[in-house]
C-alpha positions, 0 to 999 in steps of 0.5 A: 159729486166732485170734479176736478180737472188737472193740468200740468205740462209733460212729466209735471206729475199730474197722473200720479196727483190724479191717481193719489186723489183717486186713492185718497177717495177709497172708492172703486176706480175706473180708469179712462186710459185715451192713448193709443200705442202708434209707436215704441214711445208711445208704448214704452209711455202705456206700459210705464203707466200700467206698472204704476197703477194699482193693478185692482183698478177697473181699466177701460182704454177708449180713444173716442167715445169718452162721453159714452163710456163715461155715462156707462161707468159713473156711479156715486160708489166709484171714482173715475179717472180720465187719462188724458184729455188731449190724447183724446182731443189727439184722436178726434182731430185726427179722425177721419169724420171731420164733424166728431170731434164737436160732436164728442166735445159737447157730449162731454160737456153736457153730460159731466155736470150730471155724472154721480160719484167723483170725475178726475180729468188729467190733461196737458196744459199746451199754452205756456209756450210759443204759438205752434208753426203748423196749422193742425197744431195750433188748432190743436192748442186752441182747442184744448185751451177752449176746451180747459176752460169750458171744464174748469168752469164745471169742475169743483177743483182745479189743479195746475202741477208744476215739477210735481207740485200741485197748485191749486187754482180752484177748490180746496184739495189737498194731495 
């Protein structure tokens, strides 16, 4: 089945490309929240994307075990929704197990070729810009650009949002 990885900057509007495809798929959604709430901002950010979010979605929030959630919830009659991929690249470059995130990383890269029914990954292009000063946020960079090309090299489509509007750089989606 269809993957698709899109990519945009903060507020470009790739959550709401995401869910609109999700819709448009008239499937169950299971939605893949990654956030954790560390700070009112971060709050403020979950519950602005709860009260948008069509409140019959089935929501799972894991900050970690991506991979594993992602195998117990792929079906063919349901559409996932991952929200977001660096918040989730965030949590394991942080944790403590030093060794987790490779671990997590190939885990999901092995295992979503072979998930059943449509994935959507949402995530935040970070290398646009300047190279980052400190040295957790430039291996942050790296590693999601690692990590961006290595899914879009195994999804069906990929989307780069920009103010909203979708550019399409693989597939034929149309939102």
């Amino acid at each position: 089945m269809d993957k698709t990885l899109i990519l945009g900057g903060i507020r470009s509007g790739k959550s709401r490309m995401a869910e609109k495809l999700a819709i448009q798929t008239h499937l169950p959604v299971t939605y893949i929240a990654t956030a954790t709430s560390e700070d009112d901002e971060m709050q403020a950010r979950i519950a602005l994307h709860r009260a948008n979010r069509p409140k019959h979605w089935y929501v799972i929030e894991e900050p970690v075990y991506l991979a594993d959630t992602l195998q117990q919830n792929a079906e063919t009659d349901k559409c996932i929704l991952v929200d977001c991929l660096t918040l989730w690249l965030t949590n394991l470059l942080l944790h403590e197990d030093d060794t987790l995130f490779e671990r997590q990383r190939m885990a999901l890269l092995s295992l979503l070729p072979q998930l059943p029914g449509p994935v959507i990954l949402v995530s935040n292009e970070t290398s646009m810009g300047v190279v980052p000063m400190g040295e957790l946020t430039r291996r942050y960079c790296e590693e999601a650009g690692k990590l961006h090309q290595l899914l879009a090299q195994q999804c069906q489509h990929v989307i780069l949002t920009i103010a909203g509007l979708p550019h399409f750089l693989k597939g034929g989606i149309r939102a």
